[in-house]
Steps between C-alpha positions, in 0.01 A plus 500: 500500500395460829304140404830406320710570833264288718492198277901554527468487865264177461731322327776559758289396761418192323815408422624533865199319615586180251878524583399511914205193411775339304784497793195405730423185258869422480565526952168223492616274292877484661278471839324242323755310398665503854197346629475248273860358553477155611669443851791331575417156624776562767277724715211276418686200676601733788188580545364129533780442703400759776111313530 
């Protein structure tokens, strides 16, 4: 019994761990994707301007 209630508590533990590495995988790629967004060309201009 007492193997059978530790594998129990295993499996919660993974399955937190997977749902937390999951929600960590997801928060990257929106970061990601931020990051990736071309700029305007607007502030690109500006920023000629100003040299």
């Amino acid at each position: 019994m007492e193997i059978e209630e530790q594998l129990k508590q295993l499996d919660l533990l993974l399955a937190r761990c997977t749902q937390k590495y999951q929600e960590g995988i997801d928060k990257a790629d929106k970061l990601l994707a931020k990051v990736r967004e071309p700029k305007p060309e607007k502030v690109e201009e500006t920023e000629k301007k100003e040299n």
